[in-house]
C-alpha positions as CSV (number, residue, x, y, z in Angstrom):
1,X,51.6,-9.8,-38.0
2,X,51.5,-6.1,-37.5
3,X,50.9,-3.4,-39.3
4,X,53.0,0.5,-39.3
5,X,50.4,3.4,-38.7
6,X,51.0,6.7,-39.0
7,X,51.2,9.4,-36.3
8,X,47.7,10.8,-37.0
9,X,45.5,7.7,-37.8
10,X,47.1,6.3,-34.4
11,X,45.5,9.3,-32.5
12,X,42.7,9.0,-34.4
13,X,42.1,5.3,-33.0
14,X,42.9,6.5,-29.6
15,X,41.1,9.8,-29.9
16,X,38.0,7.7,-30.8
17,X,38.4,4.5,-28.4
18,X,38.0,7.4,-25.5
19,X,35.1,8.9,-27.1
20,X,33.5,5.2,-26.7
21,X,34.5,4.8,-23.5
22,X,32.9,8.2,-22.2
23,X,29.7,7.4,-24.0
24,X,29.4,4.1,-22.4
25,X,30.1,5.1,-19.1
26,X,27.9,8.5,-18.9
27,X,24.3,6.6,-18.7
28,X,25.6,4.9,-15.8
29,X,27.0,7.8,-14.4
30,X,23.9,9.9,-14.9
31,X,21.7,7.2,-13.5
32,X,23.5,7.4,-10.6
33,X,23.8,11.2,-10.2
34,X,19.9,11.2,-10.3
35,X,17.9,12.4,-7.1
36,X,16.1,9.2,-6.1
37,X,12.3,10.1,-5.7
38,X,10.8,9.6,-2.3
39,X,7.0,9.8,-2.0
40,X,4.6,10.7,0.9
41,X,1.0,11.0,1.5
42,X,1.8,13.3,4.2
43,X,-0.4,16.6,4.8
44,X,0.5,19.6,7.0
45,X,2.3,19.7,9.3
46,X,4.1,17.1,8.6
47,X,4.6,17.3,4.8
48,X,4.0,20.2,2.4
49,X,3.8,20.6,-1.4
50,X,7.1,22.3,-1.2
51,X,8.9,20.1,1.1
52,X,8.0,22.4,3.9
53,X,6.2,19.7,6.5
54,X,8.6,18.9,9.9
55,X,9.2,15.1,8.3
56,X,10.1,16.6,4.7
57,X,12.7,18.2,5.9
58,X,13.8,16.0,8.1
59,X,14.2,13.0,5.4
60,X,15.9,16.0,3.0
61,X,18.5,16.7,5.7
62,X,18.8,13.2,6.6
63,X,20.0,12.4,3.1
64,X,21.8,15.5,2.7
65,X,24.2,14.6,5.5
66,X,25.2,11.2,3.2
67,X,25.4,13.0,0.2
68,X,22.2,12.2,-1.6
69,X,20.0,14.3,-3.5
70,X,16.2,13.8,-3.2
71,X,13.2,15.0,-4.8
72,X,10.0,14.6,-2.8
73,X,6.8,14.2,-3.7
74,X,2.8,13.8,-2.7
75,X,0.6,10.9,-3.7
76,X,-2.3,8.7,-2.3
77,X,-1.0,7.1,0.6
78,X,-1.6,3.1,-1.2
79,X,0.0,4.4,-4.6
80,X,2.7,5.6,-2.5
81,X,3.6,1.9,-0.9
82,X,2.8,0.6,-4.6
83,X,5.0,2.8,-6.3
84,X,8.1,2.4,-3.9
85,X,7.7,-1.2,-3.9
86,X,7.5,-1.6,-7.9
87,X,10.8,0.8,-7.9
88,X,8.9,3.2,-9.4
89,X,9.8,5.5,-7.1
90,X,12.9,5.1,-4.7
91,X,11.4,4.9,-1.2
92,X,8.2,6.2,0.9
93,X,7.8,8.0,3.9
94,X,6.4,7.3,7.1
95,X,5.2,4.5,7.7
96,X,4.7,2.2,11.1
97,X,7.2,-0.4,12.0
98,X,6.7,-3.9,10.4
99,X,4.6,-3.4,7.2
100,X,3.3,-6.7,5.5
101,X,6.2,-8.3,3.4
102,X,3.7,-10.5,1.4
103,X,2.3,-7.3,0.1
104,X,5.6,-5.1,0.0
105,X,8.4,-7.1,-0.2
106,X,10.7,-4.9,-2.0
107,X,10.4,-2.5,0.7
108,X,13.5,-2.0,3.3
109,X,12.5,-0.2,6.5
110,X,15.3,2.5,7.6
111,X,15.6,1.2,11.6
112,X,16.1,4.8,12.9
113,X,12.5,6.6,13.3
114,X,11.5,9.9,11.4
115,X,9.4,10.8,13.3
116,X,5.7,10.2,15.8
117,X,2.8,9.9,14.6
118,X,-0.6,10.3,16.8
119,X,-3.3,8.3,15.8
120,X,-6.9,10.1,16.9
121,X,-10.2,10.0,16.8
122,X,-12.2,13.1,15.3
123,X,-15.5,12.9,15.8
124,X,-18.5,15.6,15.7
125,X,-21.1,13.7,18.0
126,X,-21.1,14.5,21.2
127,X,-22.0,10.5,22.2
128,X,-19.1,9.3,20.5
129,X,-16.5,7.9,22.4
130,X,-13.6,5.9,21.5
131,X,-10.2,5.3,22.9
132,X,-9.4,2.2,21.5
133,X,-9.4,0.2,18.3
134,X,-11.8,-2.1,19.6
135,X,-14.1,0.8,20.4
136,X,-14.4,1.2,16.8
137,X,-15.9,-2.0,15.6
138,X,-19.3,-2.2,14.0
139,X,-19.1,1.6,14.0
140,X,-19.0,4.0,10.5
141,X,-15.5,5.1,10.6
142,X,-13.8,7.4,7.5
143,X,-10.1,6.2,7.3
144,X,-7.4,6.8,4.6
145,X,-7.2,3.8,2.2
146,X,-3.6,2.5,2.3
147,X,-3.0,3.5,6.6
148,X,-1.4,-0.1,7.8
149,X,-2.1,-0.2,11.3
150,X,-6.0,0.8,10.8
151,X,-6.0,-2.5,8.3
152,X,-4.1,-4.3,11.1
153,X,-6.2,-2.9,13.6
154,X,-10.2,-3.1,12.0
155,X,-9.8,-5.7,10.2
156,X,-13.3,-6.8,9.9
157,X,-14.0,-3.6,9.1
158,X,-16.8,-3.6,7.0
159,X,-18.2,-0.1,8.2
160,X,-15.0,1.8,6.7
161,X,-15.4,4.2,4.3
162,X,-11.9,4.9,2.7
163,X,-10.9,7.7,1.0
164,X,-7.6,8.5,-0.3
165,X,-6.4,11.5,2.2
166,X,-7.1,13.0,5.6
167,X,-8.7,16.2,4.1
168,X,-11.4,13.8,2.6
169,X,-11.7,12.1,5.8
170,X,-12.9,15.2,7.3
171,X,-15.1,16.2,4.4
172,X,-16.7,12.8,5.3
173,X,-17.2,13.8,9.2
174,X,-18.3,17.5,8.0
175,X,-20.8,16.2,5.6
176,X,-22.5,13.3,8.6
177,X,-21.5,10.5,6.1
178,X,-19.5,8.7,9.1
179,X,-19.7,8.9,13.1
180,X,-15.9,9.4,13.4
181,X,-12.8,9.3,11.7
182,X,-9.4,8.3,12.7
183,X,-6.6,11.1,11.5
184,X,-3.1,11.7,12.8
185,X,-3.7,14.7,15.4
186,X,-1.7,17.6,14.4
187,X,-3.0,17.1,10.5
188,X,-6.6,17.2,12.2
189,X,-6.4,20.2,13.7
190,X,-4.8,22.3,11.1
191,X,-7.2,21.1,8.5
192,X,-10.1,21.8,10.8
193,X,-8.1,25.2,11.4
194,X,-8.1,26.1,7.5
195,X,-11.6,24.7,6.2
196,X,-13.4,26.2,9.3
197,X,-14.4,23.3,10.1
198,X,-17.0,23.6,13.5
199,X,-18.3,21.3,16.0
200,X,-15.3,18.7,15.4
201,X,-13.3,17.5,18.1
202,X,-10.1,14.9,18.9
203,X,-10.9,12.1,21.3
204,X,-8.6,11.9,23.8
205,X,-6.4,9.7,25.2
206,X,-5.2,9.0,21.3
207,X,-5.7,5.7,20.2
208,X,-2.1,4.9,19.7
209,X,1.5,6.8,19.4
210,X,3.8,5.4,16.9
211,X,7.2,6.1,15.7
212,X,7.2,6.7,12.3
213,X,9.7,5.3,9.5
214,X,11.6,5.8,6.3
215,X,11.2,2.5,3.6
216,X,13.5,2.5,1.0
217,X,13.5,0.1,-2.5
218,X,15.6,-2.7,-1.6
219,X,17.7,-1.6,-4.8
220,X,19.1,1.0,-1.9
221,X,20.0,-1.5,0.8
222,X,23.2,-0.1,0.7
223,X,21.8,3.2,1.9
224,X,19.6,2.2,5.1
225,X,22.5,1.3,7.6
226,X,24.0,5.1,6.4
227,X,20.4,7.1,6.8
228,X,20.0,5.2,10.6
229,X,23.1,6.5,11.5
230,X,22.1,10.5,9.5
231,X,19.2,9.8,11.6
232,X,20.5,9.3,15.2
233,X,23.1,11.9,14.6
234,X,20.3,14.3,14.0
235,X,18.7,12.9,16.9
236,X,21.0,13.3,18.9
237,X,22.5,17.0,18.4
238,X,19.0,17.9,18.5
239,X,18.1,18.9,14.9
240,X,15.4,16.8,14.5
241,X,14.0,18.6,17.0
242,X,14.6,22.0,16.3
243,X,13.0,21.3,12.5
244,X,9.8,19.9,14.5
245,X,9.4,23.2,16.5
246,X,9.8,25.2,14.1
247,X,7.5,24.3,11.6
248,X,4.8,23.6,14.2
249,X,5.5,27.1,15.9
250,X,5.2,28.2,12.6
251,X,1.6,26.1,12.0
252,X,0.4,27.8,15.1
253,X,0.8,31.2,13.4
């Protein structure tokens, strides 16, 4: 059986059903129109509180050249591998290849490297020497709670004092509380640049160089093969190079 309607209580219904239907879809919509948060423990030169490190806006471009907005932002480096993991935040950068999938496995490495990172020793005794990880055993070492490949490298490390950034670690070395601490080299210099810092000095040859890498939620698995390929473009037509120069011409300053 049907039923006449008139003219105006037809659009009405109509009118109304499309209301709905725009109501229902814009959560969804907006969800996805959200900048996904990326997270970093990063310090100068390599990240800055306004996105202005060499890797920040190397990840912002990056994700620019898909189409994705991002909002970046600074934590503890372990916070920042918890958060990404839980989904709390959308992704974490850089990290070393091959992080521990029992602890992170919600975590979905971008196969296309950020950047290098330089792994060093600072130390403030002139006796000290250390090129290697197996140099450091036994000894009083300030690290930054939450850096993988010292975990993976010291693992009976039960003279580590850890801290939750690299400017602690070098308040640690300035105040004698450890014999030497293990920093990523540019950071070390320019925080030993801005506190004044005397007496310090990098180890050399480094202990190791790594590439460095994007992790993203594995809600974005979608995204990774598309960010590799951002990533090797900008590698290739030299961007991610020019960005690195620049800001570290501009550290030198």
């Amino acid at each position: 059986m049907w039923h006449m309607v008139s003219k105006d209580t037809y659009c009405k219904r109509v009118l109304g059903t499309l209301v709905c239907l725009l109501l229902a879809a814009f959560p969804a919509h907006a969800a996805q129109a959200r900048p996904l948060v990326l997270n970093t423990d990063g310090a100068p030169p390599h990240s800055g509180p306004n996105g202005t490190g060499f890797e920040d806006r190397i990840v912002a471009e990056a994700f620019r050249r898909i189409g994705v907005e991002v909002k970046l932002i600074i934590l503890p480096s372990e916070r920042c591998l918890q958060n990404a993991n839980a989904g709390i935040d959308d992704g974490n950068y850089t990290r070393i290849a091959g992080l521990p999938l029992a602890q992170y496995p919600n975590l979905i490495m971008v196969p296309e490297p950020v950047s290098e990172l330089i792994f060093t020793v600072f130390t403030r005794s002139p006796d000290f020497n250390a090129t290697t990880w197996a140099d450091l055993q036994g000894r009083h070492v300030g690290v930054v709670n939450g850096w993988k490949i010292v975990e993976m490298n010291l693992r009976n490390g039960q003279h580590l004092q850890r801290v939750r950034d690299e400017e602690a670690t070098f308040a640690l070395l300035d105040k004698g509380r450890v014999e030497a601490i293990v920093g990523g080299l540019y950071t070390g210099r320019e925080i030993i640049r801005t506190h004044g810092y005397q007496g310090m000095r990098a180890l050399s040859p480094p202990l190791a160089t790594e590439p460095m890498y994007l992790y993203l939620n594995k809600r974005h698995a979608a995204l990774v093969p598309k960010l590799a390929e951002a990533l090797r473009s900008m590698r290739r037509d030299g961007t991610q190079q020019r960005i690195t120069k620049a800001v570290m011409d501009g550290a030198r300053q």
